[in-house]
C-alpha positions as CSV (number, residue, x, y, z in Angstrom):
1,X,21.8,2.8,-23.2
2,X,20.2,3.4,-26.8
3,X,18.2,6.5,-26.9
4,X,14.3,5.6,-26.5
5,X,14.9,2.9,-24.5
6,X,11.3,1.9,-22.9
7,X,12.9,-0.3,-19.9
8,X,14.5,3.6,-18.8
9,X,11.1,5.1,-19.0
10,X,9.0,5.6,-16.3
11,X,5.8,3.0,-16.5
12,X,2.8,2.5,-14.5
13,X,2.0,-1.1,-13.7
14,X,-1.6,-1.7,-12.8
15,X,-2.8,-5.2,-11.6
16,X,-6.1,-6.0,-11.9
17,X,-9.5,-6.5,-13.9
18,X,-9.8,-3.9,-16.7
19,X,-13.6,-3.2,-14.8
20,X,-11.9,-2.4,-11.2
21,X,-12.8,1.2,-10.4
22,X,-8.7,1.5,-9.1
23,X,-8.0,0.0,-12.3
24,X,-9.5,2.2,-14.5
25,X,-9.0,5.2,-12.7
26,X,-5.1,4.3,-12.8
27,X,-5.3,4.3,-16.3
28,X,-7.2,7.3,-17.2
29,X,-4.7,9.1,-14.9
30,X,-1.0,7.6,-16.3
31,X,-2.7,8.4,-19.9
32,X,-3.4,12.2,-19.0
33,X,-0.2,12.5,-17.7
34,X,1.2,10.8,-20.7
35,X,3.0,8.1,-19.1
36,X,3.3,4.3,-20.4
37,X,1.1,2.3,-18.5
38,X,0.5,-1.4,-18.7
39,X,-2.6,-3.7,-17.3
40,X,-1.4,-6.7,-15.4
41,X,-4.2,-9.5,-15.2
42,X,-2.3,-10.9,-12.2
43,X,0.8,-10.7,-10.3
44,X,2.8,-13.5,-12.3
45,X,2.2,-11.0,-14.9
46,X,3.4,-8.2,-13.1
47,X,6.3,-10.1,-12.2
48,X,7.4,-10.4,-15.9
49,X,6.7,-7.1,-16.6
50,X,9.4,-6.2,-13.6
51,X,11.8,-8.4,-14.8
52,X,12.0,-6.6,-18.2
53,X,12.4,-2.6,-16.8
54,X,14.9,-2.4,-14.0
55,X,16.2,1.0,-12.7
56,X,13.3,1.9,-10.8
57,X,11.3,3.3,-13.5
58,X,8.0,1.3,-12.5
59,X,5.3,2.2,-9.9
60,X,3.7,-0.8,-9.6
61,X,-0.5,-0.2,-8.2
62,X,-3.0,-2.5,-7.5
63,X,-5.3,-3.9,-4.3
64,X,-3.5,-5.0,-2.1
65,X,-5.2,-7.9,-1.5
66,X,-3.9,-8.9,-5.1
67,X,-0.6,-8.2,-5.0
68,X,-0.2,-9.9,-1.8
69,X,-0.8,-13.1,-2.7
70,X,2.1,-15.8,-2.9
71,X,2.8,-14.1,0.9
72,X,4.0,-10.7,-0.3
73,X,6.8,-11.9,-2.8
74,X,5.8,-9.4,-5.1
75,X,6.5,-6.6,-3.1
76,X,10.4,-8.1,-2.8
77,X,10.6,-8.4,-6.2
78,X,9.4,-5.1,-6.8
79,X,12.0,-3.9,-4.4
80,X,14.9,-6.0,-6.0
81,X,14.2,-4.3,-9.5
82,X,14.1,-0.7,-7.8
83,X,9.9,-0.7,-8.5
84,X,8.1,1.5,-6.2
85,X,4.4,-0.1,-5.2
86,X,0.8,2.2,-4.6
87,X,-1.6,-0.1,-2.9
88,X,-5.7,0.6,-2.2
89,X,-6.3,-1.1,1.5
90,X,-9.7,-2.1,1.5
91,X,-11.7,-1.8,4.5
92,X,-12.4,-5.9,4.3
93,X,-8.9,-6.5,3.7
94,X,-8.5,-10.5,3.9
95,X,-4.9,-10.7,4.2
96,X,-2.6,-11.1,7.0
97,X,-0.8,-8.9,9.1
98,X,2.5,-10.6,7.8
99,X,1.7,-9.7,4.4
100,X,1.0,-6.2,5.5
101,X,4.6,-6.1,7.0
102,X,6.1,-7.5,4.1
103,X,4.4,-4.6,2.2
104,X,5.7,-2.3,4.9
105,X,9.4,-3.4,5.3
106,X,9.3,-2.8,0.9
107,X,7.9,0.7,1.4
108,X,4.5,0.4,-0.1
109,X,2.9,3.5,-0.1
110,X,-0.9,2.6,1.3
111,X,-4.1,4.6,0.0
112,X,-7.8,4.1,1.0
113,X,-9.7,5.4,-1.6
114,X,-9.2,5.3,-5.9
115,X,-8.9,9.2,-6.6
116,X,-5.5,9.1,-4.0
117,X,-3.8,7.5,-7.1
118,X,-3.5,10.7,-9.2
119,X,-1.6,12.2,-6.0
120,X,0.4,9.1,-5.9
121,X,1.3,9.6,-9.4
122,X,2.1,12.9,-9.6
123,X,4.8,12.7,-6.2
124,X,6.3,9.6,-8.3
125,X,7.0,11.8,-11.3
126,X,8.3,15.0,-9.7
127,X,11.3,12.8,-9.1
128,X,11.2,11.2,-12.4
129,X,11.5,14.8,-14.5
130,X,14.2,15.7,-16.2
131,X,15.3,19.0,-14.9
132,X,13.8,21.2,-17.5
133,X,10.4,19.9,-16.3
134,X,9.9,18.1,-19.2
135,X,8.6,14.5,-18.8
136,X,9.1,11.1,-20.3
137,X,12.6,10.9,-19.7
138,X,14.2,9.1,-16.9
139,X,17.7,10.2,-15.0
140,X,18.7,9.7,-11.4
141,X,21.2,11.6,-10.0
142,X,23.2,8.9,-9.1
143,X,24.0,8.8,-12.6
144,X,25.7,12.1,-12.4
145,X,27.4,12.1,-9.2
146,X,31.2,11.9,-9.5
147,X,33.5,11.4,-6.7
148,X,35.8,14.3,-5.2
149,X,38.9,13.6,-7.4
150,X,37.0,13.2,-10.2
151,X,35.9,16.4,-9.5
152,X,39.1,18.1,-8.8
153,X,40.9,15.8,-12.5
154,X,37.8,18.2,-14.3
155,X,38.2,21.1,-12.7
156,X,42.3,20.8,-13.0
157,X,43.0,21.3,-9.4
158,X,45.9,19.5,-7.4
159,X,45.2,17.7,-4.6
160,X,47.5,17.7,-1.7
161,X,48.6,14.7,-0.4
């Protein structure tokens, strides 16, 4: 991985009108809390903004009336590139109840009103942080976890057989 690599930092993905109250409220909040964000017009463009940062750096928000459509695909894309997914369920929700369990089986986290973003957000990050606390990095632990001999070869010990 180079060093400032922007696929490997966390990013907000936001689909919808740049008027939408969830929209704009998503926005103000990724910038005060200084993380990339990116306004999707549509899904299709969400989709090609997904395929571009794997690692499960992306929290993907929107209506979920939007990114339903196509029968929830978006939501098993999002899962295949490791994206976690914020939706606002409107009270006159139009879609079905088998796009709601495609949302469900790819753990979309549901809210039902605009300001539940920010709290959202901030439970994303907490396990985005680097473990100094400072943000705008992005490590998992799997990428640290070494297996019990590899453990022992570093610490020199002998295991018996």
């Amino acid at each position: 991985m180079v060093e400032g690599d922007s696929a490997r930092h966390p990013c907000v993905l936001v689909v919808g009108d740049a008027l939408d109250e969830l929209v704009a409220q998503t926005l103000r909040v990724a910038n005060e809390y200084e993380v990339d964000v990116t306004r999707c017009d549509d899904i299709y463009w969400a989709v090609a903004e997904l395929a571009g940062r794997r690692h499960g750096s992306v929290l993907l928000v929107g209506r979920f009336g939007a990114l339903a459509r196509e029968h929830g695909r978006l939501f098993v894309v999002s899962v295949r590139n490791g994206a976690r997914c914020c939706c606002l369920l409107d009270r006159d929700n139009p879609s079905g109840q088998d796009r709601l369990l495609a949302a469900g089986q790819a753990g979309v986290v549901f809210i039902g009103r605009v300001e539940e973003v920010e709290s959202i957000l901030v439970d994303w990050l907490a396990g985005h942080r680097c473990r100094d606390g400072v943000g705008g990095c992005w490590l998992t632990d799997d990428e640290f976890r070494a297996t019990e001999a590899e453990l022992n070869a570093l610490l020199g010990r002998e295991v018996d057989d």
